[in-house]
N, CA, C and O atoms as CSV, one atom per row, in Angstrom:
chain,resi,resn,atom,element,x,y,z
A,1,UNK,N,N,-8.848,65.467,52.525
A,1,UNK,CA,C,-9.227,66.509,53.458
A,1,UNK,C,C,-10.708,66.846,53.328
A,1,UNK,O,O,-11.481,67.195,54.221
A,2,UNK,N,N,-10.944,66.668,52.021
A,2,UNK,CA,C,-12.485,66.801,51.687
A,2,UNK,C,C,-13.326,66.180,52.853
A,2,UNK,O,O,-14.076,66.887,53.526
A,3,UNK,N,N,-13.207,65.106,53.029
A,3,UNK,CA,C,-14.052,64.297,53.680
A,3,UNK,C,C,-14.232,63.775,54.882
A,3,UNK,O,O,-14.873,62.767,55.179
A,4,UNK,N,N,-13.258,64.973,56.003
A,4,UNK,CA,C,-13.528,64.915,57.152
A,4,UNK,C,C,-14.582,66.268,57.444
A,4,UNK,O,O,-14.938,66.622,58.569
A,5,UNK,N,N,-14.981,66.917,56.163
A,5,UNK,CA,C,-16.204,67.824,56.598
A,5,UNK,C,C,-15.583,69.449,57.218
A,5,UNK,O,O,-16.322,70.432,57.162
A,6,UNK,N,N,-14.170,69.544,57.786
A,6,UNK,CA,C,-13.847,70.582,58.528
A,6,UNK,C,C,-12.722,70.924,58.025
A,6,UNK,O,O,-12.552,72.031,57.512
A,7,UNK,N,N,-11.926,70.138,58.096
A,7,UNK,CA,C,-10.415,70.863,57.271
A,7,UNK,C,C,-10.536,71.979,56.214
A,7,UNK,O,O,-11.521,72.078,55.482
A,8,UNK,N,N,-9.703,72.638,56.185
A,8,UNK,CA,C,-9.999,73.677,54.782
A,8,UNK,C,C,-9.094,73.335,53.922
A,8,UNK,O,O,-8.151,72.572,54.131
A,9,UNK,N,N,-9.414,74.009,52.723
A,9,UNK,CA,C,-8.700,73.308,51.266
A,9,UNK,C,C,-9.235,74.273,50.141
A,9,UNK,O,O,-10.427,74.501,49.934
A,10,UNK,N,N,-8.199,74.790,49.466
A,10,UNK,CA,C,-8.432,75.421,48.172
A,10,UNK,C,C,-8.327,74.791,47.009
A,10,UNK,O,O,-7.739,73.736,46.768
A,11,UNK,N,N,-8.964,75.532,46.254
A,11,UNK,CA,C,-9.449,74.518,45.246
A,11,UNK,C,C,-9.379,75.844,43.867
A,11,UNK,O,O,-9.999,76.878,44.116
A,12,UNK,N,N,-8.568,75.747,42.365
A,12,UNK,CA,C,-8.722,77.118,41.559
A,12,UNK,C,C,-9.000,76.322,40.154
A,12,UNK,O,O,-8.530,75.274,39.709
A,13,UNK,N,N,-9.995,77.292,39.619
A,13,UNK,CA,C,-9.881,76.990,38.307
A,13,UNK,C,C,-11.857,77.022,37.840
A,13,UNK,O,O,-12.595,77.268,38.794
A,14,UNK,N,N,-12.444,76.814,36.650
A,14,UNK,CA,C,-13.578,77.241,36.615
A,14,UNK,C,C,-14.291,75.534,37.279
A,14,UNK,O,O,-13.970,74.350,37.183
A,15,UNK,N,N,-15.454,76.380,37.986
A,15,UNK,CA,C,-16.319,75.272,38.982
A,15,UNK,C,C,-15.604,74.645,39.944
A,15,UNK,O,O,-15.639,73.416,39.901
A,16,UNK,N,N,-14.913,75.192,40.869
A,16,UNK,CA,C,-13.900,74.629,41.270
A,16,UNK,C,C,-14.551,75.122,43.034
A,16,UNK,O,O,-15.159,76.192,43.079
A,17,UNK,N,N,-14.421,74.486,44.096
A,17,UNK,CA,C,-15.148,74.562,45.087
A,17,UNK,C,C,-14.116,75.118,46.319
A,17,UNK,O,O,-12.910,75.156,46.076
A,18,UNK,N,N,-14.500,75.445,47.329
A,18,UNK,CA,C,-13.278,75.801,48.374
A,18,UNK,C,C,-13.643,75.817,49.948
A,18,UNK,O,O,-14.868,75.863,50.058
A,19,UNK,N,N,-13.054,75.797,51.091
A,19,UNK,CA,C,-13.515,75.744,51.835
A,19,UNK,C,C,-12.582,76.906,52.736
A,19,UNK,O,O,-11.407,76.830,52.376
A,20,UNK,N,N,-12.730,77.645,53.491
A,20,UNK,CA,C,-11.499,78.466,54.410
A,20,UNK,C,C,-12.499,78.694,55.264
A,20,UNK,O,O,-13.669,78.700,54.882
A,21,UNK,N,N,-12.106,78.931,56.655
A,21,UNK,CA,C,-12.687,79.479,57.714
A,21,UNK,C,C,-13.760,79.562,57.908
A,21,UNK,O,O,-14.214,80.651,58.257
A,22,UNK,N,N,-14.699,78.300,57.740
A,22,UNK,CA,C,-15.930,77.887,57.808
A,22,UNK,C,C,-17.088,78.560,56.768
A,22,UNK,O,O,-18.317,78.502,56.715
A,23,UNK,N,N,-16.052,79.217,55.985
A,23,UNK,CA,C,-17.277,79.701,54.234
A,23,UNK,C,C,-16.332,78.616,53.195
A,23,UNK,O,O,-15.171,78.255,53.005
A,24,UNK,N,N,-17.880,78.375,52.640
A,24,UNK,CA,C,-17.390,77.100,51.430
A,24,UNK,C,C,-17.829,78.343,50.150
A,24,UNK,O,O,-18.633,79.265,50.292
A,25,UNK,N,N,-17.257,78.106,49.278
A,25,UNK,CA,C,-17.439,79.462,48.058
A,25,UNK,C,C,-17.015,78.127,47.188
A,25,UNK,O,O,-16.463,77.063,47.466
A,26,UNK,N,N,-17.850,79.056,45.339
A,26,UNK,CA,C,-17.144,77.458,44.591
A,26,UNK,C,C,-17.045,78.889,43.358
A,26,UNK,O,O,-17.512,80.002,43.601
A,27,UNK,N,N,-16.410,78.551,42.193
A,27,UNK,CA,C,-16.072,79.263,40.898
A,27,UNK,C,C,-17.022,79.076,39.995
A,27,UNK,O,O,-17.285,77.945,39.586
A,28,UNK,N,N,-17.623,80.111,39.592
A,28,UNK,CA,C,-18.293,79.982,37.901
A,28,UNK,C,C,-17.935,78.982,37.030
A,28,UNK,O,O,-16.922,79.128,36.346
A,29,UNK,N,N,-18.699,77.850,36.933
A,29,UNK,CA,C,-18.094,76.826,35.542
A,29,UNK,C,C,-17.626,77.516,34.263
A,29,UNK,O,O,-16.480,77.527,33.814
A,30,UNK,N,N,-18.584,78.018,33.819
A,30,UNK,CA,C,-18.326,79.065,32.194
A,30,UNK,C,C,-16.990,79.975,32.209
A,30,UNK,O,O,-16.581,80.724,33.096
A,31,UNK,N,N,-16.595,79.756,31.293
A,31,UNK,CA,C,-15.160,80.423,31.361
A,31,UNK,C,C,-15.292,82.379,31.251
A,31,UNK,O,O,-14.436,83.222,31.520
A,32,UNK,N,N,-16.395,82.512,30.864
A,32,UNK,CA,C,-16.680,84.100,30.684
A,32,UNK,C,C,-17.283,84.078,32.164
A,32,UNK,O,O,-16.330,84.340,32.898
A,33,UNK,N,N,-18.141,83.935,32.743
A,33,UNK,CA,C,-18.537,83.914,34.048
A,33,UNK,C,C,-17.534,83.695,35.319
A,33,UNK,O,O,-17.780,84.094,36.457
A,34,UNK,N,N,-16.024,82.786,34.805
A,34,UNK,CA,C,-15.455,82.601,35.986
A,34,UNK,C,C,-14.441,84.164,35.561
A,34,UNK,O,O,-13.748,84.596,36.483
A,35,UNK,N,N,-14.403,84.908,34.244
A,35,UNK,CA,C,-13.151,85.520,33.854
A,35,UNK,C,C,-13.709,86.605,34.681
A,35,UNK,O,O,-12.849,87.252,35.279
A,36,UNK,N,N,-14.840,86.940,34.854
A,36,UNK,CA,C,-15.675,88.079,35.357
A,36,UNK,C,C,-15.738,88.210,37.013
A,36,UNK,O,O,-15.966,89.160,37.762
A,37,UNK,N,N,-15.457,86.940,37.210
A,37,UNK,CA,C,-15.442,86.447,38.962
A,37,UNK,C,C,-14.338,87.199,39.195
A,37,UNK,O,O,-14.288,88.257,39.822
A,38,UNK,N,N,-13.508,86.648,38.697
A,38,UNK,CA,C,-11.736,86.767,39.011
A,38,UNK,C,C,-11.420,88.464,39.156
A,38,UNK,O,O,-10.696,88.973,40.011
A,39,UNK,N,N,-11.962,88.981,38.376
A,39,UNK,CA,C,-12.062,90.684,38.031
A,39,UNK,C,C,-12.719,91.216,39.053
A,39,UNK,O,O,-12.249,92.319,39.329
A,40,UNK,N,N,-13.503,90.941,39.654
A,40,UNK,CA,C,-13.439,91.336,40.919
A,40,UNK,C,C,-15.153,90.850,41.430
A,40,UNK,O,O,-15.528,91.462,42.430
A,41,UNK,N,N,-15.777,90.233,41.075
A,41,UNK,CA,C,-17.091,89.250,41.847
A,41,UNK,C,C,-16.194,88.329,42.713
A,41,UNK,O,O,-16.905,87.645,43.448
A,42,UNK,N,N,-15.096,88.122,42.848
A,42,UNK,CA,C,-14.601,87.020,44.116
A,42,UNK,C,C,-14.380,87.856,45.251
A,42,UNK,O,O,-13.867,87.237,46.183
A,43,UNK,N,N,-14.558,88.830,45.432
A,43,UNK,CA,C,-14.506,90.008,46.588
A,43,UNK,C,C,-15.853,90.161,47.486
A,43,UNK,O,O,-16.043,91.002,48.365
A,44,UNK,N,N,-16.740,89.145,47.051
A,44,UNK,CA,C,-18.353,89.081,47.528
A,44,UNK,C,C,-17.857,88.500,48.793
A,44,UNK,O,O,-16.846,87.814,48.647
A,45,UNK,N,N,-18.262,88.590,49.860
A,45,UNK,CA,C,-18.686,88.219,51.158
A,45,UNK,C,C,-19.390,87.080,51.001
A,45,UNK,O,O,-20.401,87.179,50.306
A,46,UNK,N,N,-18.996,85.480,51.695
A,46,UNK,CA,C,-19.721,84.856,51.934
A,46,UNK,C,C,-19.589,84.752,53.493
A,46,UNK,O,O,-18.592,85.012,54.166
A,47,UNK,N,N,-21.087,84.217,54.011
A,47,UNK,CA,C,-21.429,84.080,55.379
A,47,UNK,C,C,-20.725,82.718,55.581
A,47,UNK,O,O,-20.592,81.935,54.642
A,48,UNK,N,N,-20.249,82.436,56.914
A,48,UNK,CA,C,-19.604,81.655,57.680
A,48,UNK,C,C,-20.704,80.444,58.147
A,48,UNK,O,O,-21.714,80.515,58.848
A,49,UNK,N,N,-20.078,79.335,57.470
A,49,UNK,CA,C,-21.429,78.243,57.996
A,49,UNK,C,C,-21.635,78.116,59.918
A,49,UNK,O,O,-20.681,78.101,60.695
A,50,UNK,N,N,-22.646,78.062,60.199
A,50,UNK,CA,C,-23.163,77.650,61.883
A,50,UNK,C,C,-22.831,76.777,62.276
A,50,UNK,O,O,-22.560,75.815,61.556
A,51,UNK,N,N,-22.717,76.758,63.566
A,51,UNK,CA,C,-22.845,75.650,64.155
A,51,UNK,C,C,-23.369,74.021,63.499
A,51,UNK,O,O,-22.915,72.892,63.312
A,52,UNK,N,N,-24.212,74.553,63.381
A,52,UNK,CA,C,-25.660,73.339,62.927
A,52,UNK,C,C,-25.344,72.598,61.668
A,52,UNK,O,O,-25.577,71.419,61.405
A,53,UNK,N,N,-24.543,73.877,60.659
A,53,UNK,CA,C,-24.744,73.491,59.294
A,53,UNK,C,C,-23.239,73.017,59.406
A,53,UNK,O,O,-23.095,72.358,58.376
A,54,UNK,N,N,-21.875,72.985,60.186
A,54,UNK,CA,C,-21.039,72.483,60.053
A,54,UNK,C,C,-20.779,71.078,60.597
A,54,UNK,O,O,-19.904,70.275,60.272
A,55,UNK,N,N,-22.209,70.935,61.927
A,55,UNK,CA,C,-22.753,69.286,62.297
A,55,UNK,C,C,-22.460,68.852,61.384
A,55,UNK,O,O,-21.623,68.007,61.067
A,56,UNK,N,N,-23.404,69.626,60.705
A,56,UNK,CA,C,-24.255,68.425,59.468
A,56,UNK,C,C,-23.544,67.985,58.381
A,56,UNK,O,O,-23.793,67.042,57.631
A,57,UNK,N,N,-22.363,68.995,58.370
A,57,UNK,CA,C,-21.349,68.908,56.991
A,57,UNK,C,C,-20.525,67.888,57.599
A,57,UNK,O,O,-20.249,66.978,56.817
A,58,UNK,N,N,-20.127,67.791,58.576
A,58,UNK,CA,C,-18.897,66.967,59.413
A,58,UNK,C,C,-19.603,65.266,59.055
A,58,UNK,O,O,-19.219,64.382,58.289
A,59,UNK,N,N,-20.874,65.357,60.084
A,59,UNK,CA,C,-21.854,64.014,60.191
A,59,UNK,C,C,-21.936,63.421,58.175
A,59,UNK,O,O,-21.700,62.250,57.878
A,60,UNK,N,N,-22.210,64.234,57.354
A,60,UNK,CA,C,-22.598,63.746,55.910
A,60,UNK,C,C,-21.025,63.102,55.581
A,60,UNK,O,O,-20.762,62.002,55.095
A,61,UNK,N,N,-20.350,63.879,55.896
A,61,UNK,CA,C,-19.113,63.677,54.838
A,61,UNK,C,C,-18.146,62.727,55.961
A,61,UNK,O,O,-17.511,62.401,54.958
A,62,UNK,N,N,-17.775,62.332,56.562
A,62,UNK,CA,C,-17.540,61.236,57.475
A,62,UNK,C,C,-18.100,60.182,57.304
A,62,UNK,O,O,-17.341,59.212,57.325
A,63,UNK,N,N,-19.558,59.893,57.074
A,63,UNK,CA,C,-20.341,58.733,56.974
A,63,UNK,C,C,-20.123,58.237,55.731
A,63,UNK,O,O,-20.598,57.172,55.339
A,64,UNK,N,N,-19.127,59.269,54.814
A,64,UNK,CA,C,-19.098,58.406,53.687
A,64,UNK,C,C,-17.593,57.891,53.524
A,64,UNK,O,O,-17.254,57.443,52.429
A,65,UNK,N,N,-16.875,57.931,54.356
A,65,UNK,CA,C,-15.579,57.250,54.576
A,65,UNK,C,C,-15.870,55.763,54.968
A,65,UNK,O,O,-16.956,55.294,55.311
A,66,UNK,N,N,-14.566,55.067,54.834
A,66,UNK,CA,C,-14.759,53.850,55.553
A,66,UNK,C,C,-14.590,53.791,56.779
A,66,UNK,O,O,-15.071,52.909,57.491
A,67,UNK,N,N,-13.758,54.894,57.239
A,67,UNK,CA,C,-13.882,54.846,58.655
A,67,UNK,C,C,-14.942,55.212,59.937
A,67,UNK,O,O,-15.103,54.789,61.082
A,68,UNK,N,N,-15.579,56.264,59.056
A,68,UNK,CA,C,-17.305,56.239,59.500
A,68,UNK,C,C,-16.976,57.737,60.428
A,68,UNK,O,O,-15.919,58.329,60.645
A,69,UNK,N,N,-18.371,58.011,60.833
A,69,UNK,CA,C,-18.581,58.896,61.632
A,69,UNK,C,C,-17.300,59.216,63.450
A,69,UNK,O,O,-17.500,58.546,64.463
A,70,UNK,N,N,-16.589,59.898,63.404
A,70,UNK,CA,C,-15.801,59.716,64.318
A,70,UNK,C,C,-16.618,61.149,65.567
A,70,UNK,O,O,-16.337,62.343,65.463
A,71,UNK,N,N,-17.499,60.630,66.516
A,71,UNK,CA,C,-17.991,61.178,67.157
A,71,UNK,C,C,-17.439,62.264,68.351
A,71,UNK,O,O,-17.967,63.258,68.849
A,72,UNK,N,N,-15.992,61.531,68.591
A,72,UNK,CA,C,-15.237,62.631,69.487
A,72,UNK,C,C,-14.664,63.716,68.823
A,72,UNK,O,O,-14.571,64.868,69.244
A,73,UNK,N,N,-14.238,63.208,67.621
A,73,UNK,CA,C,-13.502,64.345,67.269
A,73,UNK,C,C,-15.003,65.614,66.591
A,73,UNK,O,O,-14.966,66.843,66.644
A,74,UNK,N,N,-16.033,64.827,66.077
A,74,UNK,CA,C,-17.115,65.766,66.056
A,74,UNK,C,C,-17.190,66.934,67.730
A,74,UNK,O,O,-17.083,68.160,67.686
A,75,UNK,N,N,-17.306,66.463,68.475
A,75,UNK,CA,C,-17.660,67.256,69.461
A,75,UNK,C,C,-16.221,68.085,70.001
A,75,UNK,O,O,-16.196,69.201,70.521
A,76,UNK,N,N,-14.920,67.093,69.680
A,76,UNK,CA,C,-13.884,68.147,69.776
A,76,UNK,C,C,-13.959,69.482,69.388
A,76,UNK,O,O,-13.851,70.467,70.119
A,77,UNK,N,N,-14.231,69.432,67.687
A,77,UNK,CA,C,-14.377,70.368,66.729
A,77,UNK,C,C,-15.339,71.602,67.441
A,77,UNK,O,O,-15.141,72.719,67.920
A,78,UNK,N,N,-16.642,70.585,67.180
A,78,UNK,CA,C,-17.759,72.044,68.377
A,78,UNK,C,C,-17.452,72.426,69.124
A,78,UNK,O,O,-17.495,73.635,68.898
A,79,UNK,N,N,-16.947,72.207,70.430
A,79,UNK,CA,C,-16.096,72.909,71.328
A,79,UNK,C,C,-15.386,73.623,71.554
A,79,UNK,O,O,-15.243,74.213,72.625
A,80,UNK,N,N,-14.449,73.789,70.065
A,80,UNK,CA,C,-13.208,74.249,69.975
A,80,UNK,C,C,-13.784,75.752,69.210
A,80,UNK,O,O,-13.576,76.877,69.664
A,81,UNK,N,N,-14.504,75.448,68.020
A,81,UNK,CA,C,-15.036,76.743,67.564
A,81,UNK,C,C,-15.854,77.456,67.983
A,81,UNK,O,O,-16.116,78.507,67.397
């Protein structure tokens, strides 16, 4: 799912990355830094990636499949959001 760039996917545990509703958020590696997250720093607001920056996430991470860049469903996606 990673690597069509758009799907969302959770991900738990320290350094651990995530994607939901177009904000990517990732976990504190350090185990005192992620214990401190969990307690309530995971309640931070992250901003919702753009337009532009979810191109670009779609276009990077597609091109590294074997199946390659799939251009309709790129512009499906823009359309749709």
């Amino acid at each position: 799912m990673y690597w069509t760039g758009y799907r969302p996917w959770l991900a738990f545990g320290n350094g651990a990355a995530s994607f939901v509703d177009r904000v990517r958020f990732s976990r504190p590696g350090s185990l005192v830094k992620y214990y401190d997250y969990v307690k309530g720093d995971c309640k931070k607001i992250q901003p919702r990636e753009s337009d532009f920056d979810m191109a670009k996430t779609i276009t990077m991470c597609q091109l590294r499949t074997n199946s390659g860049l799939n251009l309709n469903a790129l512009k499906d996606y823009m359309t749709v959001q």
